[in-house]
C-alpha positions in Angstrom: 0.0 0.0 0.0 1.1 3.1 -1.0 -0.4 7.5 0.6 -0.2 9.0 -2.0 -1.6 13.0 -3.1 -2.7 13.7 -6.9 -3.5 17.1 -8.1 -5.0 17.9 -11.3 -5.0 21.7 -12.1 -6.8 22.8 -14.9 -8.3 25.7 -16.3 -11.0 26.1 -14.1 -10.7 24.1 -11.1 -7.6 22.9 -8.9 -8.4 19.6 -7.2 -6.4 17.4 -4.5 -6.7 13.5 -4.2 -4.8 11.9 -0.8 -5.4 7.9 -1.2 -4.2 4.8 -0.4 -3.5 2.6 -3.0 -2.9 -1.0 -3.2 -2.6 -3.0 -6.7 -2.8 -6.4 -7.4 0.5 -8.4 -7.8 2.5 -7.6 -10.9 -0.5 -4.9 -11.8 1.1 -1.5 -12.9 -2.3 0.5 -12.0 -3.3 0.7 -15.4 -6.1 -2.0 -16.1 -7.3 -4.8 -14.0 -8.4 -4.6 -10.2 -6.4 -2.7 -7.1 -8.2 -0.4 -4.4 -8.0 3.5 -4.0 -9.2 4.6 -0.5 -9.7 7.9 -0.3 -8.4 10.2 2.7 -8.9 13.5 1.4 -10.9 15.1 -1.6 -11.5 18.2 -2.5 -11.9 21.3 -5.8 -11.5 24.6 -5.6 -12.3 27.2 -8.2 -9.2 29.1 -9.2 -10.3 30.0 -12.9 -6.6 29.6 -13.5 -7.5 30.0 -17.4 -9.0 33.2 -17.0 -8.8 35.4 -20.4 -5.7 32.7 -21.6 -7.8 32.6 -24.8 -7.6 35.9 -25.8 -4.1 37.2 -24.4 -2.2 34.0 -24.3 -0.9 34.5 -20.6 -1.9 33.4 -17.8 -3.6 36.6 -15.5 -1.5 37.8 -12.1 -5.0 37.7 -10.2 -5.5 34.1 -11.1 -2.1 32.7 -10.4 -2.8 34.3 -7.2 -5.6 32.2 -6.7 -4.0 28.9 -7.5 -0.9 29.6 -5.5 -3.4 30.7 -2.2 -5.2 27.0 -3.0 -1.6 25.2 -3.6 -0.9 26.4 0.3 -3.4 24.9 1.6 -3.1 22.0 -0.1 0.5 21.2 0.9 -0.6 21.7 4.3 -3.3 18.6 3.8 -0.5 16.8 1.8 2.0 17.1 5.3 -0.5 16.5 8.0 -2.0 13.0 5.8 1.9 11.9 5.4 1.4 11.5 1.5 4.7 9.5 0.2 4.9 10.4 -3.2 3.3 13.1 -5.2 2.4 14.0 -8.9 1.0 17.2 -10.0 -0.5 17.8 -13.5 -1.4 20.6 -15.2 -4.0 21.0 -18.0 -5.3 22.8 -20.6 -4.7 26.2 -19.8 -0.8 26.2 -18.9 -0.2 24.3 -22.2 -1.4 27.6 -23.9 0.0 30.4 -21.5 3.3 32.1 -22.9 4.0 33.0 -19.3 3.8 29.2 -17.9 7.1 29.7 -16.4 5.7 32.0 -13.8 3.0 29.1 -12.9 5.9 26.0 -13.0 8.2 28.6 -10.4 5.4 28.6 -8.4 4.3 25.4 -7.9 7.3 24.3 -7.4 8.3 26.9 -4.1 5.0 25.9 -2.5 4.9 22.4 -3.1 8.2 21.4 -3.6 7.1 19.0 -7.2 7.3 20.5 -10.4 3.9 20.6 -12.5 3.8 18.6 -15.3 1.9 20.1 -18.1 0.9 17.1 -19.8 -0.1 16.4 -23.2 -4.0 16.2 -24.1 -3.3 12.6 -25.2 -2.0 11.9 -21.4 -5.0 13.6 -20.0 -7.1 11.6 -21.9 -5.5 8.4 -20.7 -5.8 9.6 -17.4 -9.3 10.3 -17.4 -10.1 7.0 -18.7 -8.3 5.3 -16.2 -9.7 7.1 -13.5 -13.2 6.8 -14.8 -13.4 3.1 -15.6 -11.3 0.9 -13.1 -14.0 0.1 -11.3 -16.3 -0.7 -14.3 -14.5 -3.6 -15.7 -16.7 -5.9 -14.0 -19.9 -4.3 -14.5 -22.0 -6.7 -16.6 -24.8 -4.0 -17.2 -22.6 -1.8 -19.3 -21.9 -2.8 -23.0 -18.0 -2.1 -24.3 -16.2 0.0 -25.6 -17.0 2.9 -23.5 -16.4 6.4 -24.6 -15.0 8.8 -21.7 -15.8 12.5 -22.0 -14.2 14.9 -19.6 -15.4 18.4 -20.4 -12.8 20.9 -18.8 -12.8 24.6 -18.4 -10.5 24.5 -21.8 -10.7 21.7 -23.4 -12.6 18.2 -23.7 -10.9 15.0 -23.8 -12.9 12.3 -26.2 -11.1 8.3 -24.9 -12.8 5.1 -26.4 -11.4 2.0 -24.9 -12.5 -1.4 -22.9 -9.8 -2.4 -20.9 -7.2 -0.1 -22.1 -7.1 2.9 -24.4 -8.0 2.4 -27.8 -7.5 5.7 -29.1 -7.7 9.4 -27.7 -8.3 13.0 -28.9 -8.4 16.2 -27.1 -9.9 19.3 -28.3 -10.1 23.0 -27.5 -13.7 23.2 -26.1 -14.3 23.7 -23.0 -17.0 25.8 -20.6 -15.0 28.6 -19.8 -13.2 28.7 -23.4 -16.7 28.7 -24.8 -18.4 31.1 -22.6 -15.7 33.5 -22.6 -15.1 33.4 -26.0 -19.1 33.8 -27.6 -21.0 34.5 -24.4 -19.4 37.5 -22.8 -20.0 41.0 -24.1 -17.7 43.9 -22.6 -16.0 41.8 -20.2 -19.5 40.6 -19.0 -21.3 37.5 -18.8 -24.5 37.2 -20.9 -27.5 36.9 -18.6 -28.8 35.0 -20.6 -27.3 34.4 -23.6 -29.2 35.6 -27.1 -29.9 32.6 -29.5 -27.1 34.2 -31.4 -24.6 33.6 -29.1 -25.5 30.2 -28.2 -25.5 29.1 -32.1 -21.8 30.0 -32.2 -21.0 28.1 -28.7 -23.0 25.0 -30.8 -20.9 25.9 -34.1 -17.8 25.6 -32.1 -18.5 22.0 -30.2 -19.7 20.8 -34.0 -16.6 22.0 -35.2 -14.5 19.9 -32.4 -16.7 17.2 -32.8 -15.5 16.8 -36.2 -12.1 17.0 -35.3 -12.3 14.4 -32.5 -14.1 11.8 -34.9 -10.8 11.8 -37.0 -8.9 10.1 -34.3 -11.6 8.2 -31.8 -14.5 6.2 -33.8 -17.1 7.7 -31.4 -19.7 5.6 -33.3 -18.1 2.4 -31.9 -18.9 3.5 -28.1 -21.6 1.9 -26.7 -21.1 3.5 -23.4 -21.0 7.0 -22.5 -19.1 7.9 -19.1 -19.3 11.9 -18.6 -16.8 13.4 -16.3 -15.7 16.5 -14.7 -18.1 19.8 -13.1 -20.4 20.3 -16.0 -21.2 16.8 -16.1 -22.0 16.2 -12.4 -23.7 19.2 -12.1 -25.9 18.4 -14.5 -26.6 15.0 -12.7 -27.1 17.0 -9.7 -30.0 19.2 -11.1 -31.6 15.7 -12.7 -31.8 14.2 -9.6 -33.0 17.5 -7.6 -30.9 17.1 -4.5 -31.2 19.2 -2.0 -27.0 20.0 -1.9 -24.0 18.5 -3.6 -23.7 14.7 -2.8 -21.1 12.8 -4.6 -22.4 9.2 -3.5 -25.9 10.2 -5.0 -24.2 11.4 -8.4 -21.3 8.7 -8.7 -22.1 6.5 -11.1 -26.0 7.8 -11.7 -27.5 7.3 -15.7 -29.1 10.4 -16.8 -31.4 10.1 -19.9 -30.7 12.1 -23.0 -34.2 14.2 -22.7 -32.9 15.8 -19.3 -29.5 16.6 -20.3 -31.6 18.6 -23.0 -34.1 19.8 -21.1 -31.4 21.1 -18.6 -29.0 22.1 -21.1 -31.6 24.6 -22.8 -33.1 25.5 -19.0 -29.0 26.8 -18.0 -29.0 29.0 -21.5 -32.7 30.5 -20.2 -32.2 31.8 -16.9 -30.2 34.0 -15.3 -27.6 34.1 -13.1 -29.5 34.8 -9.6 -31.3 31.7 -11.1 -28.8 29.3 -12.0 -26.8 30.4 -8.5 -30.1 29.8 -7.3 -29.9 25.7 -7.9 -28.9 23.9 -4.7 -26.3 21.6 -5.9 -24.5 24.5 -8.1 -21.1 25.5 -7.0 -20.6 29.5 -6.9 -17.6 28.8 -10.1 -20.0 26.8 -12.2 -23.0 29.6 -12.6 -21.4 31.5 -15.0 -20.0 28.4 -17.0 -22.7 25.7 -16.8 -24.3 26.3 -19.8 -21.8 26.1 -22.0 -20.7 23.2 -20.3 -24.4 21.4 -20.4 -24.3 22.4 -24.4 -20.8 20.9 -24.7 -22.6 17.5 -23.1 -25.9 17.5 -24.9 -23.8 18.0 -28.3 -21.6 15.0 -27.7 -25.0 12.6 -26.6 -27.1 13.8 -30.0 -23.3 12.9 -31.9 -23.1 9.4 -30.5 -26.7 8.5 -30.3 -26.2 8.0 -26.3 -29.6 7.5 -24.7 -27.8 8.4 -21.2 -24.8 9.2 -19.6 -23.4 7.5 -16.8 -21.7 10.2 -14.8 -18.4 9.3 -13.0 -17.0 11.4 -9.6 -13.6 9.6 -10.4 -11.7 10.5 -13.5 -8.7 12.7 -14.0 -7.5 12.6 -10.5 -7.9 9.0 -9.8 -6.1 8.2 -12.7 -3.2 10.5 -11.4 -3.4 8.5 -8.1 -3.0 5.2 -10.0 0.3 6.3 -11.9 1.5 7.8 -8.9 1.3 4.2 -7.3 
């Protein structure tokens, strides 16, 4: 067995995984069967990719943020007596000109250097993450198709047991919203049917280049990951607050992902803060993020989506072992 602390920063959110990992004899973590028990999960909202798309750099307001949550997150890291850890960095440092800066950083606070991984290694992440614990499910036809909609980009991974092939693309809910759904530096509230026909022209556009590399006709599962994803599970189930058990693992018909997709691009943003399971970073960005899902369902003929609280992240804490 094997403490070990995962953090997966992207554009959007920065998130920590402490675990205890045991795999099976001769297993390198990849496939097969092992245990992860958690110690210690949790996301916060840095918005790290904050106007990357249209300067290129990564803002001094929102490195501030991610270096305030990195703190506190070393501090959980030292009291849990993690062994080993591996940090990974996403979409929006792979863009920024300054990344340098955010690397420096890290590495002073945390003492590991980020790795700013490759959208092909995110993707193999997220499968991993997503899908160790399905192998055995008999209920749930192969090969699956994992989607992890990030704040910049989304990852497209068809695969069974292993990867079979993997595409990331630059759609994501805050690269959409900030790039068709703000006007003068402010949210649209909502957004005109305009606006939301060129967030939809943009997700058909990455669609197409996904289906170049992953044959997302093949899938006969769909496994949704990430905030926009589990979000939207949250409002089709109508809980009362955020509750991961409730939302791991859930199937959510295709007719509520649309009915909720086009109710987030209706109301506005006292009423989408208004939703009980919606986290105060999301409002802004959930609609883009339910079109981004409803778009990849209607592509693949999915009748539901089975919405994993375990991608990215676990998959981290599974190479890390």
């Amino acid at each position: 067995m094997t403490r070990v602390a995962a953090i997966d920063c992207g554009t959007n959110s920065i998130r920590l995984l402490v675990a205890d990992c045991t795999l099976p004899d001769g297993a390198s973590g990849a496939g097969g069967t092992g245990e992860l028990v958690e110690l210690d999960r949790r996301m916060t909202v840095v918005r790290l990719g904050q106007g990357v798309d249209q300067t290129g750099r990564l803002a001094p307001e929102a490195l501030a943020r991610t270096f305030a949550a990195c703190r506190e997150y070393a501090a959980v890291i030292k009291e849990l007596g993690a062994e080993r850890v591996r940090f990974v960095a996403t979409s929006a440092s792979r863009d920024a000109e300054n990344r340098d800066e955010f690397v420096q950083g890290v590495l002073d606070i945390l003492g590991v250097e980020p790795e700013v991984i490759s959208g092909g290694q995110e993707a193999e992440f997220s499968f991993s993450g997503a899908t160790k614990e399905l192998t055995g499910r008999t209920d749930l036809e192969r090969p699956f198709l994992v989607v992890d909609i990030g704040g910049g980009s989304t990852e497209f991974v068809v695969g069974d047991d292993h990867v079979r092939a993997a595409r990331s693309v630059d759609v994501g809910c805050v690269r959409m919203t900030e790039r068709h759904l703000v006007v003068d530096g402010v949210v649209s509230d909502p957004p005109t049917e305009a606006q939301v026909a060129a967030v939809r022209a943009d997700i058909e556009a990455a669609l197409d280049v996904a289906a170049e590399t992953v044959p997302l006709g093949q899938a006969r599962t769909l496994v949704g990951l990430a905030g926009s994803v589990t979000t939207v599970a949250g409002i089709a189930l109508d809980l009362a607050e955020y509750d991961s058990q409730a939302i791991h693992h859930s199937r959510i018909p295709y007719e509520t992902v649309r009915e909720i997709s086009e109710r987030m691009l209706t109301l506005t943003h006292a009423e989408r803060a208004a939703i009980p399971v919606m986290h105060p970073g999301r409002v802004d960005v959930i609609g883009a993020g339910a079109l981004i899902l409803l778009a990849v369902m209607e592509r693949v003929g999915a009748s539901e989506v089975v919405v994993s609280e375990h991608d990215i992240l676990d998959g981290i804490a599974w190479s890390v072992a």
